[in-house]
C-alpha positions as a LaTeX table, in Angstrom:
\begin{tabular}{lrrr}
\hline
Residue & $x$ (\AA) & $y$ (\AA) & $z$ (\AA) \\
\hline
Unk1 & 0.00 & 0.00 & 0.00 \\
Unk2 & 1.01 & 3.51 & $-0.93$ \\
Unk3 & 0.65 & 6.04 & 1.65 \\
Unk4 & 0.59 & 9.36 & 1.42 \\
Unk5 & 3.47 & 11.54 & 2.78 \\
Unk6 & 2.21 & 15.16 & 4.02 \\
Unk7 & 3.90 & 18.32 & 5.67 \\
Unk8 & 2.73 & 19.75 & 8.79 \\
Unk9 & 1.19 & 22.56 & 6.35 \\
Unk10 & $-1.08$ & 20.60 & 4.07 \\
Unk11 & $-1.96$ & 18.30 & 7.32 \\
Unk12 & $-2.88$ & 20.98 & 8.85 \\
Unk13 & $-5.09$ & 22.09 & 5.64 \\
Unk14 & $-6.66$ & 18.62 & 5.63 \\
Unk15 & $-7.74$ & 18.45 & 9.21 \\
Unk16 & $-8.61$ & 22.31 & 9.19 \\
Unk17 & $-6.11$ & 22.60 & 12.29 \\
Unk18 & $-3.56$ & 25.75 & 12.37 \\
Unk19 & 0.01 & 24.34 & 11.55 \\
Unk20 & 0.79 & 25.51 & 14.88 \\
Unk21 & $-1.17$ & 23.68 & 17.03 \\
Unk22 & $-0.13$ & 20.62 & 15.00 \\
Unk23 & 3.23 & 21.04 & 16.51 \\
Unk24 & 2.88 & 22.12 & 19.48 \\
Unk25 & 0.19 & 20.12 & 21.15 \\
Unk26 & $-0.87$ & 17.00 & 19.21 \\
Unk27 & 2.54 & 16.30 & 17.94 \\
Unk28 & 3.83 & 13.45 & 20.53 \\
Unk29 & 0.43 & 13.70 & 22.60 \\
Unk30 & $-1.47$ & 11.92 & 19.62 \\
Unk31 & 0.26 & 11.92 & 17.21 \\
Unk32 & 3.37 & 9.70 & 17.71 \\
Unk33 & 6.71 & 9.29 & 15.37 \\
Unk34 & 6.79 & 5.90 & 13.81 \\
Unk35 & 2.77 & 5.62 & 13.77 \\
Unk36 & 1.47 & 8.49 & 12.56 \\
Unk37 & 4.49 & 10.37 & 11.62 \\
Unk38 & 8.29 & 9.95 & 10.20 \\
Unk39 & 11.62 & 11.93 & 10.19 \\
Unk40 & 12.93 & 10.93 & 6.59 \\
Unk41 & 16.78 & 9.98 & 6.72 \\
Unk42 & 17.47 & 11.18 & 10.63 \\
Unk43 & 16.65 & 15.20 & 9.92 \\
Unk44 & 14.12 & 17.68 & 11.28 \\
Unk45 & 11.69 & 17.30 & 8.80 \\
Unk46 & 8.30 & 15.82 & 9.52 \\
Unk47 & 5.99 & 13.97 & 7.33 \\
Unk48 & 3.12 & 13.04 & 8.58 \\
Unk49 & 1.67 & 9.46 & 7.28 \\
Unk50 & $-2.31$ & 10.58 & 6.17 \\
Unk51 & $-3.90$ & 6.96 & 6.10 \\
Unk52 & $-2.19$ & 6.69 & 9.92 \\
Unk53 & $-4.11$ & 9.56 & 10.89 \\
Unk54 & $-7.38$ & 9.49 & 8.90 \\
Unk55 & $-8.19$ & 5.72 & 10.15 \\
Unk56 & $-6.90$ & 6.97 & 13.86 \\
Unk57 & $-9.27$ & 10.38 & 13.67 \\
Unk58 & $-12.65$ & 7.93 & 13.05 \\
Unk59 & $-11.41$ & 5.83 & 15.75 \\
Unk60 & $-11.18$ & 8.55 & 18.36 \\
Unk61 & $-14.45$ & 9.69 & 17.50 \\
Unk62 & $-16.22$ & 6.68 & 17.68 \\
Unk63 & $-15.20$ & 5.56 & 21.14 \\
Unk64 & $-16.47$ & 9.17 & 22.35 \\
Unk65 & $-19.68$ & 8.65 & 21.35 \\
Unk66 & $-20.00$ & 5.26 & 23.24 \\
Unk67 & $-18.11$ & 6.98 & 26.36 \\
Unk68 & $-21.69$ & 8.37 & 27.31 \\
Unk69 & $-22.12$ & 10.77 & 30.34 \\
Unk70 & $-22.50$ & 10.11 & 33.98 \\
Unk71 & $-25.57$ & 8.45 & 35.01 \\
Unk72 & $-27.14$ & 9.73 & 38.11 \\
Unk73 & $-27.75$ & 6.97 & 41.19 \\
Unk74 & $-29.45$ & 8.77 & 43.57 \\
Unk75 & $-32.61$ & 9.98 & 41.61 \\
Unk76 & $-35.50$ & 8.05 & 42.41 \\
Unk77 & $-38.09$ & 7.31 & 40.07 \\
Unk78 & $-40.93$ & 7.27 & 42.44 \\
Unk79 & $-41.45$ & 10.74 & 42.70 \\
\hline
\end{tabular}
């Protein structure tokens, strides 16, 4: 399978997420080198791997939805 190599730019363009943030607070939080990222030959570049993050994005929101809220114990339903 081919994947798709992006910067943090056009990642940022495809998630609608300001470059920015992408560095400085999901970088290594949720996004993690090796998984969902790659430094090509040792340098400072980043590439992010899209098909890494796209599956990993529906994933995330599809266990929130089942997460649910707190369900109150000490309501009675009596009245």
């Amino acid at each position: 399978m081919d994947k798709t190599y992006l910067t943090t730019e056009e990642l940022a363009a495809r998630i609608r997420y300001d470059a920015r943030t992408i560095r400085n607070c999901l970088k290594d939080t949720v996004l993690f080198e090796g998984v969902h990222y790659i430094r090509p030959f040792g340098g400072r570049k980043i590439l992010f791997i899209w098909e890494a993050i796209s599956e990993d994005i529906g994933k995330a929101s599809r266990s929130a939805d089942f997460a649910g809220a707190p369900v109150r114990t000490d309501v009675s339903l009596n009245g």
